[in-house]
SEKE-383141 format. One record per residue: x, z negated, y of N, C-alpha, C in turn. Coordinates in pm, whole numbers, plus 50000, padded with zeros to 5 digits. Example, Ala and Ser with C-alpha at 12.3 -4.5 7.8 and 13.67 -1.06 7.14 Angstrom:
<nodes>
> nc1	nc3	nc2	cac1	cac3	cac2	cc1	cc3	cc2
> 51319	49220	49431	51230	49220	49550	51320	49220	49670
> 51285	49292	49775	51367	49286	49894	51290	49213	50003
</nodes>
This chain:
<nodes>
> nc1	nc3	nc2	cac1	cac3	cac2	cc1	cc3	cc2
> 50084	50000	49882	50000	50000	50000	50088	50000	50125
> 50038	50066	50213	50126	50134	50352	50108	49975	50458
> 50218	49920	50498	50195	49811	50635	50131	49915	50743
> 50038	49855	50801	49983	49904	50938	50068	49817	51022
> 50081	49919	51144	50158	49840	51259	50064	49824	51348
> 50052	49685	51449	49974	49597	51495	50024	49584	51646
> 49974	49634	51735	50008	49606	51871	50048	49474	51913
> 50164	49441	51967	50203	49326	51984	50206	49257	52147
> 50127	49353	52177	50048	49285	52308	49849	49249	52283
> 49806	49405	52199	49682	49385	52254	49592	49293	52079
> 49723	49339	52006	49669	49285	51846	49589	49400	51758
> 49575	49492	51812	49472	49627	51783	49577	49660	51715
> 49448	49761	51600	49554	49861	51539	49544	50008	51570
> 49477	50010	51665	49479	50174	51723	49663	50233	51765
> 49719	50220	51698	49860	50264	51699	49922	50411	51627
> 50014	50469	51786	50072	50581	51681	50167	50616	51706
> 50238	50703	51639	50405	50694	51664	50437	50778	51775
> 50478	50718	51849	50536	50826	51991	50696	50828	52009
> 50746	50919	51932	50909	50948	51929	50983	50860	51870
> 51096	50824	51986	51265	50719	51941	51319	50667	52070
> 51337	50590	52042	51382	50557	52147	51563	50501	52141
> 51653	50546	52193	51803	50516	52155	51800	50396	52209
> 51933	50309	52104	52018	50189	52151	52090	50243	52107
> 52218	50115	52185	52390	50127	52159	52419	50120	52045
> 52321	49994	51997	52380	49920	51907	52323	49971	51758
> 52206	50003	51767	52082	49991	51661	52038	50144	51611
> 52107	50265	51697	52048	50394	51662	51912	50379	51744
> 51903	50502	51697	51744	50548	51706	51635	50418	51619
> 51523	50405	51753	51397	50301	51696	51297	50367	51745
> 51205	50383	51594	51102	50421	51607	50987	50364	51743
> 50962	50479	51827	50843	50420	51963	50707	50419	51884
> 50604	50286	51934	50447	50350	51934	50395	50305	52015
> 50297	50440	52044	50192	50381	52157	50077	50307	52119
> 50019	50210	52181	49864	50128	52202	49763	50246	52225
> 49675	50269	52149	49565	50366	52220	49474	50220	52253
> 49459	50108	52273	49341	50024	52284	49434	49961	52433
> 49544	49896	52418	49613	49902	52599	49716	49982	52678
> 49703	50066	52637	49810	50212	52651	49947	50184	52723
> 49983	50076	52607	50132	50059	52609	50212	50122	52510
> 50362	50085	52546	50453	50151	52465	50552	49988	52394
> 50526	50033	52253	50622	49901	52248	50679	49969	52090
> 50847	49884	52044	50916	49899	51929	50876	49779	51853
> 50893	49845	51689	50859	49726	51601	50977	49652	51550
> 51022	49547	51553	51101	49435	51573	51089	49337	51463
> 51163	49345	51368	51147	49210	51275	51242	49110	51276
> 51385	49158	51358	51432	49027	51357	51515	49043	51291
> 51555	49069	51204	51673	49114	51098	51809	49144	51202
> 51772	49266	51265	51896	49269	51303	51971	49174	51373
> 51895	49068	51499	51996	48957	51542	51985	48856	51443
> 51935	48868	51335	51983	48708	51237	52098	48795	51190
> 52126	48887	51127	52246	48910	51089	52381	48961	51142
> 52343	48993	51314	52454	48979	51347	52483	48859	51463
> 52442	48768	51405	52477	48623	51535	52552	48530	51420
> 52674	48523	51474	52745	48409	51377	52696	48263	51393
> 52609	48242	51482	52556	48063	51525	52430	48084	51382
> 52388	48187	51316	52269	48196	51202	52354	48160	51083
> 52472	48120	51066	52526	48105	50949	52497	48003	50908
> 52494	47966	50810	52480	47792	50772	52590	47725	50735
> 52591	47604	50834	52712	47569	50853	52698	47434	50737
> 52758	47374	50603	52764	47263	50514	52891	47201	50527
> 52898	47111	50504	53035	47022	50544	53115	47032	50407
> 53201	47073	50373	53287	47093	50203	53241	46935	50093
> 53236	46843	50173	53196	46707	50096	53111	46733	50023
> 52982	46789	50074	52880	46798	49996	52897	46882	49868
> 52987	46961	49847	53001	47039	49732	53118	46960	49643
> 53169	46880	49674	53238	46808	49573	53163	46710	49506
</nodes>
């Protein structure tokens, strides 16, 4: 089964894909527009700054593994 993408201003799913939009860092990200508040917004899960921020590491003290 296909995820629907969910406007993350208006909560609607009247959504559709409108192009790419470039970063430096990230490539090309998929754009969509709101047909219910005729915005433009990217879908974002988060992945990419948990894995590149070294403060997301988990930090254990060596004691505990002895």
């Amino acid at each position: 089964m296909k995820e629907r993408i969910i406007c993350k201003l208006c909560k609607k799913k009247e959504v559709v894909k409108q192009g790419y939009r470039k970063t430096k860092n990230r490539g090309e990200l998929q754009k969509y527009y709101c047909k219910g508040c005729k915005k433009y917004f990217t879908f974002d899960d988060g992945s990419y700054r948990m894995r590149n921020n070294p403060n997301n590491f988990l930090k254990i003290p060596l004691q505990d593994f002895l």
